[in-house]
N, C-alpha and C positions, 0 to 999 in steps of 0.2 A: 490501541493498535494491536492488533492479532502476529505474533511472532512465527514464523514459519522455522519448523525444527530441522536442521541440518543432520541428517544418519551419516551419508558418508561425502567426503565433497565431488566425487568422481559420480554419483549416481543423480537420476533425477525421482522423485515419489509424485504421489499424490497431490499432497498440499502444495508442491513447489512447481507445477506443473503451469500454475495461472500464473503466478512469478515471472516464469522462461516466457511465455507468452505478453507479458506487459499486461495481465490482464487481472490485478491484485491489488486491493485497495492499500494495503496493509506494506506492502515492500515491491519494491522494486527490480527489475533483472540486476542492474548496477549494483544494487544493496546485498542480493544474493553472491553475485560471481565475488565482489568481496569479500567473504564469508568463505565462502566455499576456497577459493584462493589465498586466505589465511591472513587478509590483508584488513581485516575486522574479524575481533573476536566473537561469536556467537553465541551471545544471551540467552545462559540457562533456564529457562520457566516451570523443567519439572518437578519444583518445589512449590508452583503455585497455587494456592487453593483451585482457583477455578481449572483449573486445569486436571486436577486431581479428581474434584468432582465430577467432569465429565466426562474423565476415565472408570468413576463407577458406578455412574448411570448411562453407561453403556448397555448393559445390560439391562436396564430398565426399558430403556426406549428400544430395542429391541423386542422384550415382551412385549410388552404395550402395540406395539408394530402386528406382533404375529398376531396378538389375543383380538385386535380391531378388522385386521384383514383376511383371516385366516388360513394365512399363510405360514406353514412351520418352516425356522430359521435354524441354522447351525453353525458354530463358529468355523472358520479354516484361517491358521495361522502362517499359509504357506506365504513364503517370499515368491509373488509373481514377477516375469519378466519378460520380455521383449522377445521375439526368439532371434531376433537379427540383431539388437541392440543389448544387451545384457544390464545394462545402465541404466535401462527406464526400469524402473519398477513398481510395483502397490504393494499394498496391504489391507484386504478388504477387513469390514468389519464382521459380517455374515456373507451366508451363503444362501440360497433360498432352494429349500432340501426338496431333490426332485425337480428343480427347475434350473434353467439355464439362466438365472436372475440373482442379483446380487444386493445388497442393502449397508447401505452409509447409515451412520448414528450421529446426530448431533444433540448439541443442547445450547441455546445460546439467552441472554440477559431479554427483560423485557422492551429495552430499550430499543432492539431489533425487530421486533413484532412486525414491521409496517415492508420488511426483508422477503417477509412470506404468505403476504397478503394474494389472495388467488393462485393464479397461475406461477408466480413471483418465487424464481429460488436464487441466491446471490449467486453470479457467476461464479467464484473460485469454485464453491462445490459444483453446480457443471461440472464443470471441466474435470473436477476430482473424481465425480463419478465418472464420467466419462473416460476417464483416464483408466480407472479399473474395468472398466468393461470392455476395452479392448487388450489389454494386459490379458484379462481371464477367458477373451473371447465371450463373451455372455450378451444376450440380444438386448435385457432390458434391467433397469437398475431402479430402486427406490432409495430417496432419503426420506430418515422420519426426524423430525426435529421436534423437543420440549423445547418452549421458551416461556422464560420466568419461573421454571416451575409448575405452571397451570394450567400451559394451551401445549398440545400436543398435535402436530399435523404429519401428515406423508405424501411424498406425490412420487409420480413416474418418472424415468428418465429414457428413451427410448437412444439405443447407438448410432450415433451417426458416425459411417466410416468417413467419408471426407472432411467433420472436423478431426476425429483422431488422426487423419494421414499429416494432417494441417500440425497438430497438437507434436507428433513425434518428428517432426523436420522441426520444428524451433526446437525440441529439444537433442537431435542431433547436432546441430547448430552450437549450440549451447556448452553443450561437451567437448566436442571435438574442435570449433572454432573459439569462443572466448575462453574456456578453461583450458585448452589444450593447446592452443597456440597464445596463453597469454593475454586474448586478447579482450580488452575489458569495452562492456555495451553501451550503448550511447547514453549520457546521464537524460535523465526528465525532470519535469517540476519536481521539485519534491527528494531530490538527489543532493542536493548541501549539505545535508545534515553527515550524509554520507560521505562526502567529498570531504567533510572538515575530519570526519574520524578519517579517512584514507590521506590527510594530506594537511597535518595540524602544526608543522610546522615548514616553512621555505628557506629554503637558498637564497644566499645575496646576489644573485644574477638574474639577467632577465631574459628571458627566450628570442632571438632573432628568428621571424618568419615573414621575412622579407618577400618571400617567394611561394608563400601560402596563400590563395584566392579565398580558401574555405574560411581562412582562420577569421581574414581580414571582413569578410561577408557576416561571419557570426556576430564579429564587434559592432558591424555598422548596425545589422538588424537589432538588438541590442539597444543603441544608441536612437536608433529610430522608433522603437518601441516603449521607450522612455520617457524619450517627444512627447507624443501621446498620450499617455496619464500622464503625462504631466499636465493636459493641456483639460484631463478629463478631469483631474483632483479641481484643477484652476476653476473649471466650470459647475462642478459639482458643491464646492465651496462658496462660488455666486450664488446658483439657485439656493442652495439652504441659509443662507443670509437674507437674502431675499423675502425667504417663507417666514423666518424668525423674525424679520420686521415687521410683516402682517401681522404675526400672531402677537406681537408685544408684550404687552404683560397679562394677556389670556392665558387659560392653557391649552388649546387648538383653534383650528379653523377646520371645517366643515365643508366641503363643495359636494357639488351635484355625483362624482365620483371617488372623492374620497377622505379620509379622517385623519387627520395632521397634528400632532399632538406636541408641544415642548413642555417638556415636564421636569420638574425642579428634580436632581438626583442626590445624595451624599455615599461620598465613601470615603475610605481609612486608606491613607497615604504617612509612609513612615516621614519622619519633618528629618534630612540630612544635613541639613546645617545644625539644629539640636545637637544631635549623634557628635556631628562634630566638634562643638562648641564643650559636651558634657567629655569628650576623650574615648569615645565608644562608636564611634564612626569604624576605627581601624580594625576593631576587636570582632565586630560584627559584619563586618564588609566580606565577602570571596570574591576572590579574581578569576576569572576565565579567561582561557586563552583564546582570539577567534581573528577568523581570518577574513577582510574587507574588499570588496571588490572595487576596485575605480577603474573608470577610461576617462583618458586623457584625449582629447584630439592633438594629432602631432599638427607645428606648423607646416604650411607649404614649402617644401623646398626647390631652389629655384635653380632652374636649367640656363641661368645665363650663366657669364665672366664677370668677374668686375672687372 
């Protein structure tokens, strides 16, 4: 998971740009305004090796950049900024000397390669270039990425002013509405993790929203969505019983479209009854604290007298 770095919590950059946007593999708006409103601590990384690294081949892929397209590059370490908004800002990584063009550095593991096949740039850097190329005003932008080490590519990035018009109203938004008013963004999949650091321990009471539609609508979609796999596990659990009786004690079956395999597995599972039985259960066990969600259906309650 790629950790997006927090400079001040009042501003928006670069890399926090696809963040505000919803448009981040890695974190979410919810996980930011957190952070940024102090309500999650923000995970230092710049002790991280790779992170280190690819602050100092920055400069590599930069050479490499110019020596391939030749293009000569120059650093500028200015703090760009909004001229209406003072709060969005970048930090380019070059400049492209004598040109209105600007150049992103990356480096990312091999594991990404498939990222940057053709045409293919991962959205957050879009939008990071993009974000500088309106900050700097500059027409056209390239990223060059090494990955793994061995493969070295660049492509173009041309400005499109109506997504940046797009890109600085979420982050208006952002600033002035959930961090300035408080007011925190709709959670998404992928928000619990967050929700349990913002909300790790409760109150012995329970919220009356008698008179909430929305709340009551979220519970039942919820409840009704549950239905559902549940009905999909139920089924998905047939069919593969099903297929594991044909296959018996073969190891596949074979049809006209496809190759079905149950295959003998092993793996290492600690024995806890052992642990517990030798006195080393206790000694090696951690507790974690964590928070369960249940719905209850209420009964009907009834509009007669007795």
């Amino acid at each position: 998971m790629e950790t997006v770095a927090i400079r001040d919590p009042k501003t928006i950059g670069g890399s926090e740009i696809s963040v505000v946007m919803g448009l981040n593999r890695w974190k979410s708006p919810l996980r930011l305004w957190a952070e940024k409103t102090g309500r999650i601590v923000t995970e230092d990384i710049s002790d991280r090796e790779y992170i280190q690294l690819g602050t100092e081949l920055e400069d590599f892929v930069a050479r490499r950049f110019s020596k391939l397209t030749g293009l000569p590059v120059r650093r500028d370490t200015r703090t760009f900024k909004h001229e209406k908004y003072p709060y969005m800002i970048g930090h380019i990584d070059r400049r492209i000397t004598r040109a209105d063009e600007i150049l992103e550095c990356k480096t990312c593991n091999a594991w990404k390669a498939k990222e940057w096949e053709g045409d293919e740039i991962p959205m957050e850097y879009v939008l990071q270039v993009m974000w500088y190329l309106g900050l700097t005003k500059s027409s056209k932008g390239y990223i060059a990425v090494l990955i793994g080490g061995q493969t070295f590519k660049w492509k173009e990035i041309e400005f499109d002013q109506e997504l940046f018009d797009k890109m600085v109203e979420a982050a208006k938004n952002f600033v002035e509405v959930n961090i300035g008013q408080d007011l925190a963004p709709m959670a998404i999949g992928g928000d619990s993790a967050t929700l349990m650091r913002m909300y790790p321990e409760q109150a012995e009471k329970i919220v009356v929203k008698r008179l909430d539609p929305e709340t009551d609508a979220l519970i039942k979609a919820l409840q009704e969505v549950k239905g559902v796999i549940k009905i999909s596990e139920d089924k998905k659990e047939t069919l593969e019983a099903r297929i594991k009786q044909i296959i018996g004690d073969t190891e596949g079956v074979e049809t006209l479209s496809f190759k079905t395999t149950w295959k003998a597995q092993s793996r290492s599972q600690v024995d806890s009854d052992l642990l517990k039985k030798e006195g080393l259960y206790d000694k090696y066990s951690k507790k974690i604290n964590i928070r369960v969600l249940n719905v209850n259906k209420k009964k009907e309650q009834s509009n007669g007298t007795n």
